[in-house]
N, C-alpha and C positions, 0 to 999 in steps of 0.2 A: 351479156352475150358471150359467143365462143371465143372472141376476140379481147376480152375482157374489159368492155367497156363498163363502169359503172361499179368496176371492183377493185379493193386497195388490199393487197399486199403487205406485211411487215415482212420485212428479209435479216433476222436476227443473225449476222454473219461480221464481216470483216468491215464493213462499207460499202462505198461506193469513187471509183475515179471519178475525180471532178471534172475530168479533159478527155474525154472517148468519142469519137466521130461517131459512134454505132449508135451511143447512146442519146436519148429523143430526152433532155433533161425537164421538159416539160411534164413529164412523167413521174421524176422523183421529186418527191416530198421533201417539207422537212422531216428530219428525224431526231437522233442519240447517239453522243458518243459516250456508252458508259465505261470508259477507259478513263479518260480524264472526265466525268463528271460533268459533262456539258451540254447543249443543244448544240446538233448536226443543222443548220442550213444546209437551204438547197444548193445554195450556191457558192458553198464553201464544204465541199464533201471531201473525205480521207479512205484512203483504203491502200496501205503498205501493200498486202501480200496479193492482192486481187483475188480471193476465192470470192468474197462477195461481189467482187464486178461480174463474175463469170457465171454467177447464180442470177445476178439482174439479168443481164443479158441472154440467159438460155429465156430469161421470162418476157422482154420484152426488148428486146435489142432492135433497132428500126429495119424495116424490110424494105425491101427494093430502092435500095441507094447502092448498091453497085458496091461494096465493103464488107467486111466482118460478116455478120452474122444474121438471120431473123429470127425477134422471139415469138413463140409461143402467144405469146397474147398484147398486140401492138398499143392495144387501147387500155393497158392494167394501168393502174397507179401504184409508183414503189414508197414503202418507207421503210430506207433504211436505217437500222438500231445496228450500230456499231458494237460487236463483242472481243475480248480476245481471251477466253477460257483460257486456264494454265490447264498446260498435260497432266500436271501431280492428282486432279481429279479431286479436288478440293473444295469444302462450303462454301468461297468466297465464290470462285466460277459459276457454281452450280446457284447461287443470290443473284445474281448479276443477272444471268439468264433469266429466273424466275421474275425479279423486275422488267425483263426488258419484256416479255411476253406478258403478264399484267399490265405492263405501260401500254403494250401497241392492242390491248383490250379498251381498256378506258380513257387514256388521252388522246392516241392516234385511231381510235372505232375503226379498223381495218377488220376486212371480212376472212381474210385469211392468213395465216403465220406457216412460214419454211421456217426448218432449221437443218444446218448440214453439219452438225456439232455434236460433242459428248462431251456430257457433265456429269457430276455426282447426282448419285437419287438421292432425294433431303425432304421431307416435311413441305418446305417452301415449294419449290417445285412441281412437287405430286399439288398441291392446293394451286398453283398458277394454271396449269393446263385444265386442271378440271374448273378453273374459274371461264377462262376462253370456252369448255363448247357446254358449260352452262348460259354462256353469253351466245351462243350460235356459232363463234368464227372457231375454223376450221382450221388444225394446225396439222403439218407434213412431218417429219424426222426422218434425216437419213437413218440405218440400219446398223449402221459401220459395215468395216470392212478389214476385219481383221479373223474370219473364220477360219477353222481348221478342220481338215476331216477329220482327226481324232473322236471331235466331240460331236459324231453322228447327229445333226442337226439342232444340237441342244449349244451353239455358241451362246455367250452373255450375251445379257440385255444391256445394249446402249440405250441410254438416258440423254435429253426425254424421250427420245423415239420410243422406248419398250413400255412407254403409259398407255393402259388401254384408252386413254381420250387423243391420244396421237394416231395419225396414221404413219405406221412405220415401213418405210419403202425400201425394199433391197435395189439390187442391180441386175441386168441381164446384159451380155455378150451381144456383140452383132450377129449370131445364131441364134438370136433369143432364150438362149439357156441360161440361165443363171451362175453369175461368176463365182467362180473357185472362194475367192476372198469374201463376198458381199455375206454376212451374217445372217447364219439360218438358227429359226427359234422361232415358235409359237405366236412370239410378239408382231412376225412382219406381216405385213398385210395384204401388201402388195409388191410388185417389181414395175421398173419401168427402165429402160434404158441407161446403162452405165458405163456405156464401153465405145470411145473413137467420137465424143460427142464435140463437137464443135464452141467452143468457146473465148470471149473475148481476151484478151491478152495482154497486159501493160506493158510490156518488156519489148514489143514488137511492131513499133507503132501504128497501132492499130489493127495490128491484123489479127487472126484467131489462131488458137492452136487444140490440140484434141487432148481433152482431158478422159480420166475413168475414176468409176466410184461410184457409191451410194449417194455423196454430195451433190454430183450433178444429176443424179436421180429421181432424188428427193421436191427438187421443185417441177419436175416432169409430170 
């Protein structure tokens, strides 16, 4: 339903906080930390940097508790796959993610996969996404957000997002216009919301702060 009852999520991101009042942990799964090579418990969750808490929580952060934030769909179920891609854009990152989105195909059978990420394009990769919507589930990618006007709408293709089996989501402004930064190219699909968006916050106990970007678009 529109509330997302009856449907599971993979959030291939940073994690998940273990300790967020907003957060309904009833909701998160287990998952993957493929950082250290291990199984994520529910009840034993990590997430340093919180972009992955702020991507669960645009999704389904609890509603009318008077705190933070409401997600988008209160009845989803999350599994989070713990990633941390190096910048240098490398095979190894770009393996990692390929696993983690095969894994949350065939071990965690989730109906849909976000990613707010950029990895290398590799063989693996290109073969993992088209294994998902050969499998039916449906995956998101941000767009990035590094555009320039120079390149009259032709910016790079972020990976995975720029697989034609992705849906690749830019950003729009709170004008609905699409942001100066969010990556324009043949590959995007769509926009949804990237700018002034309300998100959960580790650093603030408990409270939300307004992030922008393709990142928090993406699971929009």
């Amino acid at each position: 339903g529109l509330d997302g009852d009856g449907i599971t999520i993979a959030v291939i991101d940073s994690g998940v906080t273990p300790a967020h009042r907003d957060i309904d942990y009833d909701r998160i799964l287990d998952g993957y930390n493929y950082d250290d090579g291990a199984e994520m418990k529910a009840d034993a969750l990590i997430d340093e940097s919180g972009h992955g808490t702020a991507v669960t929580g645009i999704l389904t952060a609890k509603a009318d508790n008077g705190i933070g934030v409401a997600g988008l769909f209160p009845k989803l179920k999350v599994v989070p796959l713990k990633v941390t891609p190096s910048k240098k854009l490398d095979d190894a990152s770009s393996l990692m993610i390929a696993q983690a989105i095969n894994d949350a195909v065939d071990i965690y059978h989730v109906d849909v996969i976000t990613t707010s990420l950029e990895v290398k394009d590799t063989d693996e990769l290109a073969a993992a996404v088209r294994h998902a919507e050969e499998s039916k589930v449906i995956v998101t990618g941000a767009a990035g957000n590094s555009s320039k006007a120079e390149n009259n709408g032709e910016d790079p293709y972020v990976y995975p997002a720029a697989y034609d089996e992705v849906i690749s989501v830019g950003a729009v402004d709170l004008n609905g216009t699409v942001r100066s930064t969010s990556q324009k190219n043949d590959k995007v699909l769509v926009t949804a919301p990237g700018e002034g968006i309300a998100v959960l916050d580790l650093s603030r106990n408990d409270r939300c702060k307004l992030a922008e970007g393709t990142s928090y678009a993406s699971p929009l």
